[in-house]
Every structure is written in C-alpha cells, then in structure tokens.
C-alpha positions in Angstrom: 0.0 0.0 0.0 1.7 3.3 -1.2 0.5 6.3 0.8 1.3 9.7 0.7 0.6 13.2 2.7 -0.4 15.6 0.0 -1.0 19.4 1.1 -3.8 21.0 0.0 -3.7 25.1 -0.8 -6.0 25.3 2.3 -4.2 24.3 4.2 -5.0 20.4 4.6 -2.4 17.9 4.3 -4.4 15.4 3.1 -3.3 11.2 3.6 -3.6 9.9 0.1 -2.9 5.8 -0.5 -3.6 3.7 -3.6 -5.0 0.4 -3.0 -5.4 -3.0 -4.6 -4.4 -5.5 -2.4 -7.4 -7.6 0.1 -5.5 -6.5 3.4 -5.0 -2.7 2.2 -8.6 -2.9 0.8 -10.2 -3.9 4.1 -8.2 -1.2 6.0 -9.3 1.5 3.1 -12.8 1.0 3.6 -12.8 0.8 7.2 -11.0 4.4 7.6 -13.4 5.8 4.8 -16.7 4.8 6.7 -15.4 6.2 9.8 -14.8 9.4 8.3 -18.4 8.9 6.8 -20.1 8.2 9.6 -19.0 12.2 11.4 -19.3 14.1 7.8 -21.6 12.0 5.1 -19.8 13.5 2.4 -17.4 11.7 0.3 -15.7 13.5 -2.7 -16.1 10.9 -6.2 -13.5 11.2 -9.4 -12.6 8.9 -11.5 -9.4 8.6 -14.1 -9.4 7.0 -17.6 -6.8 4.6 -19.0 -6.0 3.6 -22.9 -6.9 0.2 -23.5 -6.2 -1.6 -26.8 -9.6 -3.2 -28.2 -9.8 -6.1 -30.1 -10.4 -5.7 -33.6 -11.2 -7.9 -36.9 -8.7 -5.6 -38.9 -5.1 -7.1 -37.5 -3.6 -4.1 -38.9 -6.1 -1.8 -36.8 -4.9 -0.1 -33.8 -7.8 0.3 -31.6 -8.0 1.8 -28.2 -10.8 2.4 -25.9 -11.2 5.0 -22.7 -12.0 2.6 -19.4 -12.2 4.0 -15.6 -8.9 2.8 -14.2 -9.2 4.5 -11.4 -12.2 6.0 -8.4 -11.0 8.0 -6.0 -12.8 9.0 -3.2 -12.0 12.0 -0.5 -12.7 12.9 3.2 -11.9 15.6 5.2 -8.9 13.5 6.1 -7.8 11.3 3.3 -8.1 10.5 -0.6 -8.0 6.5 -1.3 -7.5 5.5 -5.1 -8.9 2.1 -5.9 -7.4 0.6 -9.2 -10.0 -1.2 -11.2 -7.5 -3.8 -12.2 -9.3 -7.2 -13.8 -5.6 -8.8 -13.6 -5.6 -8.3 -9.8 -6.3 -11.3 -7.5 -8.3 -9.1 -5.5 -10.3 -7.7 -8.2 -13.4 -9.4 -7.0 -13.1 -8.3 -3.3 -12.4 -5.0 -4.0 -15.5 -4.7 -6.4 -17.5 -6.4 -3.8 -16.6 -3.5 -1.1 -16.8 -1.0 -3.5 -20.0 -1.9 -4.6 -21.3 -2.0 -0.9 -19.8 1.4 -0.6 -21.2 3.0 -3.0 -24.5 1.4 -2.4 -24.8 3.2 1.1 -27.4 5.8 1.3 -26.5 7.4 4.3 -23.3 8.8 2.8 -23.5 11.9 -0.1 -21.0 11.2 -2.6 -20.6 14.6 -4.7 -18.8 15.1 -7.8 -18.3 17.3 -10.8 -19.9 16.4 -14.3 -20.0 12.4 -13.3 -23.2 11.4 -15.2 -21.3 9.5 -17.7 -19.0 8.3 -15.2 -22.1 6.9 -13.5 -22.9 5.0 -16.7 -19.6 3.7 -17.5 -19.5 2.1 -14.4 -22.7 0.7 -14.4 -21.7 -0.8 -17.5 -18.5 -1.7 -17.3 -18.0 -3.1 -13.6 -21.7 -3.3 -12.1 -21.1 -0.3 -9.6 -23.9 2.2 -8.5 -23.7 4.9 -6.7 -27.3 5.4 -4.2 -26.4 8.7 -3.4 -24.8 10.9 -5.9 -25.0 14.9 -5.8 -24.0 16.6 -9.4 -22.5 19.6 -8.4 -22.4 21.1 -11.6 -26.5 20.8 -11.9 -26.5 21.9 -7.9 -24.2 25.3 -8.2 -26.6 26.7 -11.6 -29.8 26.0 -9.4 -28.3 27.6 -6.5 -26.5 30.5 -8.5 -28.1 30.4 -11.0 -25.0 31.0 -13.6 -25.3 28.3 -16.8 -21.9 28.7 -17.3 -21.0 27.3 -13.6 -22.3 23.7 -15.0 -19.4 23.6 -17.9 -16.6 24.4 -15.4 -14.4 21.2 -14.1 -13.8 20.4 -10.5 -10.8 22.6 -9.9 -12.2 25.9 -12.2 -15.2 25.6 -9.7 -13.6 25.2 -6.7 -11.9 28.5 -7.5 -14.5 30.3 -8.4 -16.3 29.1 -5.1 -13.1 30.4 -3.3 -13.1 26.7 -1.8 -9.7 26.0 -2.8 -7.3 28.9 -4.2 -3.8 28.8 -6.6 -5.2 25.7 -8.4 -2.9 24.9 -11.8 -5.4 24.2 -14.5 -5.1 20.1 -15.1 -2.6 19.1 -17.4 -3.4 17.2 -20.4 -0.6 14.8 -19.9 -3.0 12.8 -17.4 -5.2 11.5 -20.2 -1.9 9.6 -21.2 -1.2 7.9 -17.5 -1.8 4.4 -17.3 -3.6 4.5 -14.0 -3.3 0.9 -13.0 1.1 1.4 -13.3 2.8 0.5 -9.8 5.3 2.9 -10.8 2.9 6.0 -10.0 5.0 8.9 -8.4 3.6 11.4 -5.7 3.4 14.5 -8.7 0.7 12.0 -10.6 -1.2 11.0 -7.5 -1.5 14.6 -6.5 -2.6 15.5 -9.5 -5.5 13.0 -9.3 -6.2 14.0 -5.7 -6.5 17.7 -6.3 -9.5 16.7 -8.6 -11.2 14.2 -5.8 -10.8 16.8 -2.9 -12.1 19.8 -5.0 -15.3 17.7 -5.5 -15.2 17.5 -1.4 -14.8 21.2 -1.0 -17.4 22.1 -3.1 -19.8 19.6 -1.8 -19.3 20.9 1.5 -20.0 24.3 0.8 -22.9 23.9 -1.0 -25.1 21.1 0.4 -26.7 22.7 3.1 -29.4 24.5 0.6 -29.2 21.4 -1.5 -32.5 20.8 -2.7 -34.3 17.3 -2.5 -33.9 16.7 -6.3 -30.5 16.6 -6.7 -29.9 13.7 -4.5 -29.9 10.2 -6.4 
C-alpha cells in the first residue's frame, strides 16, 4: 500500500494511499466509513486509461477509454482504488466497492460524473445510491449556466473553496492509472481533482434541494 501526505492550498495535508491489495482494501474501507459516519460526504472522481480493443482488422490499432481508477475523498484522506481485472483481488475489491457506494446514508458529490455513472454501471456493475452533481447543484443555487461547464478545480476556485489551483494538465489522459510505478506529482494530480469535489460539496449542500440527490 503506497500512501502519501499531499497538502492541499488550504491548508490540509491530506493522507492519500492507492489500494489494490485484500488486506490494504479492508483497511481503506474501514477508515473511509469512519470518516463517513462524522461528515456524510465523500468527494467521487474517477481517471481513464488507454486500453487496446480487439479488432477484426489485425492491422487496426484500436483503443478504448475505461475508468482505471475512483477515488474518493474525506476531510482527512483521498483512497485511489485501481479497477485492475488482472488483480487477484479484483473481486473483493468490487464487492466492497460496490457496498460502498450502495450506502445511502453517505452523499458522494462530484463534478460532471453522469457518464462516469454509466460507465460504471456498465463496465463493472457499480452504483452509486447517493450521488449529488454539483455542476447541476451550483446553476440552481447561483443560477450562472456557465457554472455547470466548469471542471472540479475551475469551480472550486470560483467558489473560493480551494485557491492557486494549476489548471489540469493534459498529460494525465496519457497515464496508465493501473502502473505501480505512479509517483507522488501523478497522484497529486488525481487527488487535487477528488478533494475539489469535497470542497465544493461541502460548501454547497446545506441549501441542497431534495432533487438533486440520487
């Protein structure tokens, strides 16, 4: 289990690990419903890796975009759960993930996820019970259109949540997700996204209204 203390421009120094393996995935989950059970909110991203399709054409080189990676944040940590079907815990980990995510007593929030939502429905089974769009939440609460095209991290500045956020780098569409060899720049990167979310959440679910929970 690789874990790493990532600060935060607000100050938070936030305990970040990436998990795969049964004993790291039982201590994960334990440590992210105990932050659950004092705040209910839970900050959702996901990251994207290339992987090659199979094709009729041998001379075709085919890729396709699959989640390699869901990362959820407290107040306290971000976990990273690689999706990896190779892993011998692949099974157990999709099993307490699913049960996660499956809770309705926790508001997971995150920006622009409704096709996240679908690709893992479809591609692993997973629903979420209670999911907040914060894009759609911010334009009824504002009401600003443009607010719902912004990304985590444009939002979160805009919100003053977070401050002195670099815009996201391009370069991490390129990442295979489910490599070891990640180093702390990448998973900070993927946090910053994750614990945005979080911030945002935080600030503006109190005047939630009814309709935007799912």
């Amino acid at each position: 289990m690789d874990t790493f203390l990532i600060p935060m421009t607000d100050g938070n120094d936030l305990s970040t690990t990436l998990v795969s393996e049964k004993d790291d995935i039982d201590l994960s989950f334990n440590l992210l419903f105990r932050d659950a059970a004092g705040d209910k909110v839970v900050g959702f991203d996901t990251e994207y890796s290339l992987e090659p399709k199979f094709s009729r054409d041998l001379n075709a080189h085919v890729v396709e975009k699959r989640i390699a990676l869901v990362k959820l944040c407290t107040q306290y940590r971000c976990i990273l759960f690689r999706l990896d079907r190779d892993n011998v815990d692949y099974v157990h980990l999709l099993k307490k993930l699913s049960a996660l995510l499956a809770n309705k007593d926790i508001v997971f929030v995150g920006v622009r996820k409704r096709d996240d939502l679908v690709k893992l429905r479809n591609e692993y089974g997973l629903e979420i019970s209670n999911l907040v769009e914060l894009s759609e939440l911010v334009v009824s609460l504002r009401g600003e259109p443009a607010l719902g095209t912004y990304g985590a991290r444009d939002l979160a500045s805009n919100l003053e949540v977070l401050r002195y956020l670099e815009p996201r780098n391009s370069i991490l569409s390129l990442i295979n997700w489910l490599d070891n060899s990640l180093n702390r720049q990448q998973v900070m990167c993927a946090v910053i996204d994750t614990y945005a979310a979080y911030k945002i959440g935080k600030k503006l679910l109190d005047d939630r209204p009814r309709k935007y929970i799912y």
